[in-house]
C-alpha positions in Angstrom: 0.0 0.0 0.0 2.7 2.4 0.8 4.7 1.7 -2.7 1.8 2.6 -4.4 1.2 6.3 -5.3 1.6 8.6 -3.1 -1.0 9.0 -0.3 -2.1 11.7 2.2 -2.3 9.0 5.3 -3.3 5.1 5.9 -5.3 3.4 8.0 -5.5 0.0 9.7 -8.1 -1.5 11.9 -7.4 -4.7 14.1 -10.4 -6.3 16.3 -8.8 -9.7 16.3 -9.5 -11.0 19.9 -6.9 -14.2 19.9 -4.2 -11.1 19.2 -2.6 -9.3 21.7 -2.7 -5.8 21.2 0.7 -5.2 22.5 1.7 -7.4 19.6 0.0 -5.9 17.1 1.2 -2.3 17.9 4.7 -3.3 18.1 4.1 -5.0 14.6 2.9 -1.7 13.3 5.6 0.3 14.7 8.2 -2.0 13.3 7.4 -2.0 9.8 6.5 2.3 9.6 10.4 2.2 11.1 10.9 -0.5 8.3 9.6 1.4 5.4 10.6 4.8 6.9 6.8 5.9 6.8 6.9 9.9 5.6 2.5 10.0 5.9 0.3 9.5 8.9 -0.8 5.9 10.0 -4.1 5.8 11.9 -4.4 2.4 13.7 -7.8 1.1 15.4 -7.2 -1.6 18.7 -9.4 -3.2 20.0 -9.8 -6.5 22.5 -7.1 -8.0 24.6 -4.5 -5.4 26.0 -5.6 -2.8 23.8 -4.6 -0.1 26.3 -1.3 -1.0 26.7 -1.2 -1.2 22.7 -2.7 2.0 22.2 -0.1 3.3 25.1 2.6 2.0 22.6 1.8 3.7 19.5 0.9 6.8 21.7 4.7 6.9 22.9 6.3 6.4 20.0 8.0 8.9 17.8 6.0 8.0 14.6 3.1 9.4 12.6 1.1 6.4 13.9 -1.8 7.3 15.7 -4.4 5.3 17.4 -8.1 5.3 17.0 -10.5 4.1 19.3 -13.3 2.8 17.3 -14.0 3.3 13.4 -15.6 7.0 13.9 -12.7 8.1 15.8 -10.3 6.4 13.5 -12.2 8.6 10.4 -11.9 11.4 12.9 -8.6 11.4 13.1 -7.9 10.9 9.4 -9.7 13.7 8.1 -7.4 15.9 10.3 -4.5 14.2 9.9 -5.0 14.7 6.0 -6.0 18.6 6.6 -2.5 19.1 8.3 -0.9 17.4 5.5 -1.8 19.8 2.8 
């Protein structure tokens, strides 16, 4: 998705509940350091450990940033694409 053209931001969504959340944030946060991600990532958590996920993504030093549920997630892109231009 991110070789593609270029994009304002990206989203992801996870509600898996057999995946810790911790996991799943460290996972995102790996491969934006991977791919040296220049747009904002907006990432919805939710089930097991999903706090301590969200407290991960919240800490790091990326342009990831965690939504709460799909409205707040939308929330989020639409300003994070508005501070882009």
């Amino acid at each position: 998705m991110i070789r593609r053209p270029p994009r304002s931001t990206l989203s992801s969504s996870s509600a898996a509940s057999d995946v810790y959340k911790r996991q799943v944030a460290e996972g995102v946060l790996d491969a934006a350091r991977e791919i040296n991600i220049s747009v904002p990532l907006v990432v919805r958590l939710e089930g097991t450990n999903v706090e301590e996920g969200k407290r991960i993504i919240e800490e790091s030093e990326l342009k990831v940033i965690s939504g709460s549920d799909l409205d707040d997630a939308a929330q989020k892109i639409t300003k994070a694409i508005s501070e882009v231009k």
